[in-house]
N, C-alpha and C positions, 0 to 999 in steps of 0.2 A: 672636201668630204663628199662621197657620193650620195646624189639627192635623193634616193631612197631611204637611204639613214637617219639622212636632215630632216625628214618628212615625220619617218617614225620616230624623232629624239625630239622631235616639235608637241607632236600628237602627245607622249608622255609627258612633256613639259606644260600643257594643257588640262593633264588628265590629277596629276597633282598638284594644281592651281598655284604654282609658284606664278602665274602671272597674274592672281587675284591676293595679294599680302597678308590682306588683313586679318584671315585666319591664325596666322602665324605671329602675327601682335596679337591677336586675344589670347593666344597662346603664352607666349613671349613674357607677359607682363605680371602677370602671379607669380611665374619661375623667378624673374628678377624679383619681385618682393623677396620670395623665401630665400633668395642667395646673398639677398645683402642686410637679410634680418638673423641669418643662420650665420653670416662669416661676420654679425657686428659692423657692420658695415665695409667690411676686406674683404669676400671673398675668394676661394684661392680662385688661380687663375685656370688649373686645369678645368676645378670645376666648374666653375664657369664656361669655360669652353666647351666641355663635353656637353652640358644643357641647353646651351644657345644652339650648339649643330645638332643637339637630340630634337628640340623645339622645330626645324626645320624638317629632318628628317621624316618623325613619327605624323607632324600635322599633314606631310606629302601622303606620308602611307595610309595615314587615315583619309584624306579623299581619296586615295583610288580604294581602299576598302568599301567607302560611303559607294561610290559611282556603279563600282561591282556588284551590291545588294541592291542598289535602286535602278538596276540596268533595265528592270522592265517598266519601271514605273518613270524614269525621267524623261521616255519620249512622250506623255504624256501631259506633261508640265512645261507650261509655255517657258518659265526662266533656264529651263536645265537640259532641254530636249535638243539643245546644239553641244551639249557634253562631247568626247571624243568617244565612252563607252553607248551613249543613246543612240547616236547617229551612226554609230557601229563602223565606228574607223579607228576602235583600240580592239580587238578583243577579250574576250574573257580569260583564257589562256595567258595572254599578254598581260594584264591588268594583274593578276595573282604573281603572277611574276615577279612582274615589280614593288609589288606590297612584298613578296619576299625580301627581296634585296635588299628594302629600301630598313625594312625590321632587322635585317641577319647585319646591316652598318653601323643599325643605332645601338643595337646589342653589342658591339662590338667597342665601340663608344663607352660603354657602361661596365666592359671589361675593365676600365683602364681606371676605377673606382673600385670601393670597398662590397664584400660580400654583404653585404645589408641592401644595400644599393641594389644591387643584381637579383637581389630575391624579391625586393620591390617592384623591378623592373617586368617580372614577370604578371603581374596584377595588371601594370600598366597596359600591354599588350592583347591582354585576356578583354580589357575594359575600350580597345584601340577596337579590337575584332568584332564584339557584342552589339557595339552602339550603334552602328547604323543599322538592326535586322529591329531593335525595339519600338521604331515607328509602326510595326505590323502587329504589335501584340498591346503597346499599353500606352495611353495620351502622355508618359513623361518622356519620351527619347533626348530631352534638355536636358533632367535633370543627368541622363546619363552622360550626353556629354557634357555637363559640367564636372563630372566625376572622372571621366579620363582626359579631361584637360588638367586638371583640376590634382592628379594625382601626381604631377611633377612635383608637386609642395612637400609631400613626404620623401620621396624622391629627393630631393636635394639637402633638407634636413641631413638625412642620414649619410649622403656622400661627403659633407661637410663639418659634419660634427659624429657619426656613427651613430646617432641616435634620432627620436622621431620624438619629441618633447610633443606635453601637450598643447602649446601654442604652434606649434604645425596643423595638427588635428583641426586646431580652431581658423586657421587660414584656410584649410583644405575645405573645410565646409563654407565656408565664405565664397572661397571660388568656385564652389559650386551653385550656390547662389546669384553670383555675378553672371554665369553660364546661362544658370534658366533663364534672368530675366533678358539677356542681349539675344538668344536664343529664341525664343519667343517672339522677340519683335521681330527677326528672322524669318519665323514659321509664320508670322503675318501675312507675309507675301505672300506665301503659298496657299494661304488657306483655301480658298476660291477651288481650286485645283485638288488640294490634300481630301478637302470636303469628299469632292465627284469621285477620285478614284479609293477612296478609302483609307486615304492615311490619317494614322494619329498623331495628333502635336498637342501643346500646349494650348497653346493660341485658338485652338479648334475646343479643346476642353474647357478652357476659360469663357470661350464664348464673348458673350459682350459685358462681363467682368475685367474683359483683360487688362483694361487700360490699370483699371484698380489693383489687380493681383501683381501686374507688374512691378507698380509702383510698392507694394506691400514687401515683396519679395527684394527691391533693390535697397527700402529702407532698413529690412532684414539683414543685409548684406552690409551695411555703412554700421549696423548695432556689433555686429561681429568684427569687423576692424575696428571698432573702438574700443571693444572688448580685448583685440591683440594689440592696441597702443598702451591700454592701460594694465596689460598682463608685463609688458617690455620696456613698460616707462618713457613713451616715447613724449617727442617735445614739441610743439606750437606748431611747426614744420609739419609733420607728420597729420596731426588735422588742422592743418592748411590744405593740404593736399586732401585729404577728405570734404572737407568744404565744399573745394574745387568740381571733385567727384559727385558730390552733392546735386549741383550746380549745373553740372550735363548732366544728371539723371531727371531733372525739373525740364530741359531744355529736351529731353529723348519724350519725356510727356507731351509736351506742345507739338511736336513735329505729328505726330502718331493721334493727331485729337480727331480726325476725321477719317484716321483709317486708311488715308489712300495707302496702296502700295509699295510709292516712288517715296514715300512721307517717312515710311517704315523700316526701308531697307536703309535709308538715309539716317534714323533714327541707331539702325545699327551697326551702323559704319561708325559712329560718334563713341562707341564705347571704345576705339582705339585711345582717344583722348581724355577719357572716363580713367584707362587703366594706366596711362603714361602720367594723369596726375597724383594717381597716388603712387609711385614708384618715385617722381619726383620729389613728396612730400619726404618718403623714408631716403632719398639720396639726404637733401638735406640735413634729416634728424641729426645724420650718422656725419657730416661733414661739421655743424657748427655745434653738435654737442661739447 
């Protein structure tokens, strides 16, 4: 391949953080819940496919969307200022581009599902483009993207069964909840920084309640999946796995008690394992029911 290509297929590989994962498990792990509480524990397999590569897809197009609106503001920000769009080795031009593509795939994806699906799909995108310009206008840009993460849950409902029951609604709020709170300890690191140059977070809005609201918020979040165990009947398994979940939420407080930085981002790297146990507890349910 000539090394001019490699160069620029690096910088995009970069630029939508396929070589940072994690984004794409906190994404990841709600979808599987709704896929294998919608398909009773079967779900089909296209759909499942189309959401596992939509999950890939849409989280890449949302960082280069994110990197695109925060172009002036990430050389600014000691963790983000080696970005490919900060250091000004993606362009602008280049950067929309690729949020094009990478949206006109996923849409393409979603073809291959029911018109319910695809009218959906449209919200999702509207909610993909929105979320990173609300750090400039109001301290919840978490809660927003807990709402376009968050929005695969009806999304899959309906490609799954044609319908958005009100125990979707009630997950879909829960992962919104789960968003703010890992979201937050997120915006933690930045604070220092968000402060100076005038961004709004949570983390900034909460102040030195945080530790408290987060905690409030993720207990929030554990009463609504309990709320959808006890709407779906689910079994010991299932809050086992909340338990669990419990359990790294207790352990993301400890880590975050002094606030350092490295304490925090570490705190939010833990919710990969926060969301992998309760998807385990519903594999379960649905295996020794």
């Amino acid at each position: 391949m000539n090394p001019d290509i490699r160069q620029r297929l690096h910088q995009y590989y970069l630029l939508t953080r396929l070589n940072r994962p994690i984004g794409i498990f906190l994404l990841l792990w709600p979808t599987l819940w709704a896929l294998w509480i919608a398909g009773n524990g079967r779900p089909n397999f296209l759909v499942l496919m189309v959401f596992v590569l939509g999950v890939v897809l849409m989280r890449s197009a949302g960082c280069v969307i994110n990197d695109y609106a925060d172009r002036d503001i990430d050389p600014h920000v000691v963790r983000t200022r080696e970005r490919p769009m900060a250091a000004g080795r993606v362009s602008s031009k280049e950067a929309l581009a690729l949020f094009g593509v990478l949206c006109l795939v996923a849409f393409g994806l979603v073809l291959l599902v029911n018109d319910l699906t695809i009218m959906l799909s449209v919200v999702g995108v509207v909610l993909a483009i929105i979320y990173p310009f609300m750090k400039r206008y109001t301290h919840l840009p978490q809660v927003f993207l807990g709402m376009a993460f968050g929005w695969a849950v009806p999304m899959v409902f309906a490609a799954q069964t044609g319908a958005v029951p009100q125990v979707a609604w009630l997950l879909f709020v829960a992962t919104v909840l789960w968003a703010t709170a890992y979201d937050t300890l997120y915006a933690m690191v930045d604070r220092p920084d968000d402060i100076r140059i005038g961004v709004k977070s949570t983390a900034i809005l909460f102040g030195e309640a945080d530790r408290l609201l987060i905690g409030v918020i993720q207990l929030l979040f554990l009463m609504a999946m309990l709320l959808v165990g006890r709407q779906l009947e689910m079994g010991p398994f299932y809050y086992g796995g909340l338990l669990v979940a419990a359990g790294f939420g207790i352990y993301q407080q400890y880590l975050i008690r002094h606030r350092e930085a490295a304490a925090c981002f570490k705190a939010f790297l833990n919710n990969n394992w926060f969301g992998a146990a309760i998807f385990c507890g519903i594999v379960l349910h649905y295996i020794n029911r």
